[in-house]
N, C-alpha and C positions, 0 to 999 in steps of 0.2 A: 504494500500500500504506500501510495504518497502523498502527499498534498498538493492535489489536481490544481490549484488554481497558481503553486508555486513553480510549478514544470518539472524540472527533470529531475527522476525517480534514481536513488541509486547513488549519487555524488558524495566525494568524499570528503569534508572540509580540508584537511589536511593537504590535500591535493592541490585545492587550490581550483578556483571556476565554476561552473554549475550554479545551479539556486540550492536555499536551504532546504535541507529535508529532514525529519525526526528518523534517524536511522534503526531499527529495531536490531538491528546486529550488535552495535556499540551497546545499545539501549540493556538490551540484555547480558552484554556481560559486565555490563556496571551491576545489575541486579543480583549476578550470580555473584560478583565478588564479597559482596555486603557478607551474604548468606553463608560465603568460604568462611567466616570473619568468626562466625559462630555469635551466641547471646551479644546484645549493645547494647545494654541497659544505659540510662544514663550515668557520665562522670566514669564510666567503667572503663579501663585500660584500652578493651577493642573498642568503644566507641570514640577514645580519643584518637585511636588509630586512622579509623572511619572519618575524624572529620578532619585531617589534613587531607586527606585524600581526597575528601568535596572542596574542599579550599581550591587545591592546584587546580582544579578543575572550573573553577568558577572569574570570570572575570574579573579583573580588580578582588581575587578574591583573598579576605580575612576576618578574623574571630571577631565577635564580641559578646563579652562575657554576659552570662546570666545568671544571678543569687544562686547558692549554694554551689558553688563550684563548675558550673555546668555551663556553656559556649554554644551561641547561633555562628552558623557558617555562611558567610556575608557575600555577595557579589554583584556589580553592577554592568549594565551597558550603560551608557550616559545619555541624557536627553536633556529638553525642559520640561518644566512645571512638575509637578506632583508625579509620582512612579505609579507603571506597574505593579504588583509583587505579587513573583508566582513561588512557590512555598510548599515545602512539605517538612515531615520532621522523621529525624536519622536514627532515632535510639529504639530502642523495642522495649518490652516490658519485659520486668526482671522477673521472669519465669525458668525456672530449668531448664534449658532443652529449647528455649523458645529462638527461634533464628528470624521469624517476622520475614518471610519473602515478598509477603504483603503488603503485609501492617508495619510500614517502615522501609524496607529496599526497594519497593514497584515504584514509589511517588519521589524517592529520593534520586533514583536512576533516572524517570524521567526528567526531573528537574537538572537533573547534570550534561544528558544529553540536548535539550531544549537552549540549555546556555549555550553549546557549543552549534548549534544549529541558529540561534538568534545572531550569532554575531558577523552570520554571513549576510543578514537581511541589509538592505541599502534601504536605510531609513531617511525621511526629509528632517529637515534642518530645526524643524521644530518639535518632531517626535516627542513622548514622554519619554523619561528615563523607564528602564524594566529592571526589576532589583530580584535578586534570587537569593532564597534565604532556606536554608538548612534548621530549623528549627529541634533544639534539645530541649529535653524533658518532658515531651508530649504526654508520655504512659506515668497513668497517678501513682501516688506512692500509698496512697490511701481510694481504695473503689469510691469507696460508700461518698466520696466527698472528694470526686473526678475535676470539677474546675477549681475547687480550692487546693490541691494537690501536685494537678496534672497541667497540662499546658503551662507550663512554665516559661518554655523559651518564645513562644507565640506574646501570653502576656507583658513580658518585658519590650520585646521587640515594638509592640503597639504603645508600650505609654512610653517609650522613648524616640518613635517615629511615626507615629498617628496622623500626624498634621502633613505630612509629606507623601503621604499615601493616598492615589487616586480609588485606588480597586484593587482588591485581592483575588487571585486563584489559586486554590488550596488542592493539591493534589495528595489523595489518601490512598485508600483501596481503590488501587485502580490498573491491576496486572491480574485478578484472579479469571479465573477460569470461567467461562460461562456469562461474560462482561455484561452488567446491568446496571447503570447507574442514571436512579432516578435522582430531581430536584430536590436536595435537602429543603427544607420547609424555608429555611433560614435564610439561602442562598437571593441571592436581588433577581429576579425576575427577569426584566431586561437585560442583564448578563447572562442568565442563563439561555432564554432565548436565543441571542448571539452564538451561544456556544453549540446551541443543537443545528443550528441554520450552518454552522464550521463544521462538527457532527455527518452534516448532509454531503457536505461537499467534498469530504474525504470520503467516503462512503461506509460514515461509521455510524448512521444512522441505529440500528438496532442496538450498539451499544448506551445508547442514552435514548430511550423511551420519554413519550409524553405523557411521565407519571411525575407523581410527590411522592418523597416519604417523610418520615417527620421529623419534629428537628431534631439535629445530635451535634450536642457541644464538641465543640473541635478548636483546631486550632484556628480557625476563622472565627471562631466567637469573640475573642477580645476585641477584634476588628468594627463584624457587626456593633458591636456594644458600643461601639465610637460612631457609629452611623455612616461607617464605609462598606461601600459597595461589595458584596462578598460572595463568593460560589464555591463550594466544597465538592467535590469528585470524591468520592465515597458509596464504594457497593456494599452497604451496610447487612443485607444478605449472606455471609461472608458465614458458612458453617465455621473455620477454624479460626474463626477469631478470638487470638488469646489462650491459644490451642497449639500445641509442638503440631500440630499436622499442617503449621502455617508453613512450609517448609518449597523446595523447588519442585513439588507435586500440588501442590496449590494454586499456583501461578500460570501464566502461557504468555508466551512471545507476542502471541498476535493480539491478546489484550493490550499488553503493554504500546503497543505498535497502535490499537485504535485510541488507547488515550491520548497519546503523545501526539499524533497525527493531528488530533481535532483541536487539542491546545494550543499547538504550534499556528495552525490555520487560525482558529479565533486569536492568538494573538496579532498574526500577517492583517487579516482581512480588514477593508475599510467598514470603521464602526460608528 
């Protein structure tokens, strides 16, 4: 699959010419590496591992810290006026056994693959800046009491850069198997929109349905709560969620390949 309205299917940044395109090759072994990487709970040895490795990988990319010892992973393409910010979060929950190919590696790979595909876009001279952010401490340290806990690095991020931020897309569960992902309740409406008419035009239609489901606090919440524009990518459907079966049998290439595709496109498309 590629994104029909960017042209040629197959290029390879590195290369050099072609237009951008969300590669699912790369895209995927960014996914598997996460998952080689074993548990990333947050502040955990492999997650600090994990996030120099989104760093290099990110444009102008570098840390900034979040309370309790724990680090967002930062990067920009430059614009004006208020940013993009497409966003996922890198650490997994501190379960056993739990490797999160899901819940953590699908939205984080796409987010690293999409930088390196955004920055071959020939944008006009007044474009927004697009900001990519690696997001720690997503998974609570306490269930019972998930946003006073959990989204840690989201929360931070938003009350030290709220004002600077146009619109979020928040990329979650968005590699499993069987790809469904309906409008979180929460999500702005006219964004979402946008996204399914991007959806259409990659021919990823069937993975984003003309349904709702309902709301689920995420890392976009702190956002919403500021009254910025927000859309979460989340197939909350997700049998092994939070579950060691979240594993590289969980997962499929060609999911990861229709989110990326449609995010890439609604980011390109005139909006």
């Amino acid at each position: 699959m590629c994104a029909l309205a960017l042209g040629a299917c197959g290029s390879d940044a590195s290369a050099g010419g072609g237009e951008p395109n969300f590669d699912q090759d790369r895209a995927w072994k960014l996914l598997e590496y996460q998952v080689k990487l074993g548990a990333r709970p947050a502040g955990s040895p492999k997650s600090r591992e994990l996030a120099e490795y989104i760093r290099v990988r990110l444009p102008r990319g570098r840390f900034e810290a979040v309370p309790g010892g724990l680090r967002n992973v930062v990067g920009e393409i430059p614009g004006k006026g208020k940013a993009i910010l497409v966003a996922a979060h890198y650490d997994t929950k501190d379960i056993e056994g739990f490797v999160g190919a899901n819940d953590g590696a699908g939205g984080t790979a796409a987010l690293m693959e999409l930088a390196r595909a955004l920055q071959r876009v020939k944008r006009p001279a007044d474009a927004p800046p697009i900001r990519f952010v690696a997001f720690d401490g997503e998974e609570a340290t306490n269930d019972e009491d998930f946003y006073g806990t959990g989204v840690r690095g989201s929360k931070e991020y938003a009350r030290k850069h709220a004002r600077e931020i146009r619109e979020l897309v928040l990329l979650d569960f968005i590699a499993d198997k069987n790809l469904k992902i309906p409008r979180e309740e929460s999500s702005d409406t006219f964004m979402w929109a946008d996204l399914r008419a991007a959806a259409k035009r990659v021919g990823a239609s069937n993975a984003f349905p003309n349904e709702d489901q309902g709301t689920i606090l995420d890392d976009h919440t702190p956002f919403v709560r500021r009254g910025i524009p927000s859309i979460d990518l989340i197939d909350f459907d997700f049998k092994c969620w939070h579950k060691t079966c979240d594993d590289m049998s969980a997962v499929s290439k060609k999911s990861l390949d229709l989110s990326g595709e449609t995010v890439l496109e609604f980011l390109t498309m005139d909006r």
